[in-house]
MINUMAR-955819 format. One record per residue (C-alpha): z negated, x negated, y; residue in one letter. Coordinates in nm, 4 decimals. Layout:
<rs>
<r pz="Z" px="X" py="Y" rest="a"/>
...
</rs>
This chain:
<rs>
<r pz="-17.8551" px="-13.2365" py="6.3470" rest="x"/>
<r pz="-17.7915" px="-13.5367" py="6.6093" rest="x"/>
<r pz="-17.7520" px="-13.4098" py="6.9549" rest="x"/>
<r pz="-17.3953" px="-13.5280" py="7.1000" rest="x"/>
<r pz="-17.3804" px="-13.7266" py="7.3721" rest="x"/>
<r pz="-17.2056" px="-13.5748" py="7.6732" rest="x"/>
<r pz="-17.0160" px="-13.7825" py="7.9075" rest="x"/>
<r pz="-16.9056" px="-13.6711" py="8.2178" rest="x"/>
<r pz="-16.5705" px="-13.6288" py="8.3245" rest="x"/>
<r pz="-16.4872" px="-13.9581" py="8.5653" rest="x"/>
<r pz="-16.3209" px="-13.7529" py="8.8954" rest="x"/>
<r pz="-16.0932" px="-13.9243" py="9.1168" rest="x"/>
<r pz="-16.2531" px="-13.9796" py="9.4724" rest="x"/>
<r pz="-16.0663" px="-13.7531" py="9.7610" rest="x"/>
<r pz="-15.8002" px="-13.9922" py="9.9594" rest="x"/>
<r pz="-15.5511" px="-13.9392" py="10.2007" rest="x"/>
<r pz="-15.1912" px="-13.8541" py="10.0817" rest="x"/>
<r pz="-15.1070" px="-14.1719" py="10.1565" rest="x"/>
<r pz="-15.3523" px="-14.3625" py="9.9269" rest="x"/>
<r pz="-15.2877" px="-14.1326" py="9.6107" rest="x"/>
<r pz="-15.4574" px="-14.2627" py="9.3257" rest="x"/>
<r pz="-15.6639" px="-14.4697" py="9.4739" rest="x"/>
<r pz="-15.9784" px="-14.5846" py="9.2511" rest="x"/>
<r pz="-16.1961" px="-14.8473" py="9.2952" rest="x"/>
<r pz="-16.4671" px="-15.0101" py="9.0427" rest="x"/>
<r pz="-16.6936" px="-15.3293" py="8.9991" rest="x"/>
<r pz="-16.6805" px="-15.5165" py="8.7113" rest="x"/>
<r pz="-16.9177" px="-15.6748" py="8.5121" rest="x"/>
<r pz="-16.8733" px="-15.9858" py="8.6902" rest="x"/>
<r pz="-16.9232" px="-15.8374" py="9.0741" rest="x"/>
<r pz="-16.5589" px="-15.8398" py="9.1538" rest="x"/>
<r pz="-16.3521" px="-15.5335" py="9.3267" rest="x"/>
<r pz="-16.1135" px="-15.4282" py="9.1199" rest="x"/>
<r pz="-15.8730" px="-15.1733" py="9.3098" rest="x"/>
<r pz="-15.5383" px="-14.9653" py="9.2065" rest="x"/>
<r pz="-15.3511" px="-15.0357" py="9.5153" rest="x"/>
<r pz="-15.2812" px="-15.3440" py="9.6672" rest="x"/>
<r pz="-15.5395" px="-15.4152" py="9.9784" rest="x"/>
<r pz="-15.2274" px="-15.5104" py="10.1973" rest="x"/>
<r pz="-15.1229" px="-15.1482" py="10.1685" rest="x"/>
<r pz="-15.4732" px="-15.0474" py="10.2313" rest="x"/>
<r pz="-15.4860" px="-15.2671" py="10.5736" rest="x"/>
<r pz="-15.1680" px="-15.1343" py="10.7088" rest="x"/>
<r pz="-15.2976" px="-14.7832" py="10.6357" rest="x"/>
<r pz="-15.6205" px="-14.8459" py="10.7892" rest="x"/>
<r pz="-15.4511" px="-14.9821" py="11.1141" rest="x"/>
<r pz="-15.2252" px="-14.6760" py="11.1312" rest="x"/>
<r pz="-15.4845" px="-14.4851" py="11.1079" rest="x"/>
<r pz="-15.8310" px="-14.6385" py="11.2458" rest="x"/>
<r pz="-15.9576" px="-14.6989" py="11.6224" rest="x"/>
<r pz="-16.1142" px="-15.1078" py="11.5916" rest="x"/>
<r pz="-16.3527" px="-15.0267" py="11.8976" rest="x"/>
<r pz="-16.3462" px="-15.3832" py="11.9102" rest="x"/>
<r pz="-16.0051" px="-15.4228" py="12.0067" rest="x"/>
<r pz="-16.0205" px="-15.1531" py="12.2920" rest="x"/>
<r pz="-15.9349" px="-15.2615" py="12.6091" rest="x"/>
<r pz="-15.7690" px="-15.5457" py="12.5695" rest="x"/>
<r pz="-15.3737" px="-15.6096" py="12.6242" rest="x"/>
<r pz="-15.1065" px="-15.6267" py="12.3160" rest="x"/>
<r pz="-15.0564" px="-15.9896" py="12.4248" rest="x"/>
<r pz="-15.4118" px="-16.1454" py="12.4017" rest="x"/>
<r pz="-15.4745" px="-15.9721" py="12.0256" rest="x"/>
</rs>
């Protein structure tokens, strides 16, 4: 008898509540290929993230 091949079960990578189903892949062609819109990822990253290289300076000079 042939041996079946197995194939594992593809699980969705742990994200915030915010970013629910959020997957992200490569294609064959070395592009990003993402399931939400990278605007929406931006604006949660700048919620959300301390840019060390912003620190310090004044709301008006950014």
């Amino acid at each position: 008898m042939a041996k079946k091949k197995v194939t594992p079960k593809k699980e969705l990578p742990k994200v915030h509540t915010e970013l629910g189903g959020f997957d992200i892949s490569i294609n064959s062609f070395g592009e990003i290929n993402r399931s939400i819109d990278i605007d929406k990822i931006n604006e949660f990253l700048n919620k959300h993230m301390d840019d060390k290289k912003l620190r310090g300076r004044d709301e008006e000079e950014v």
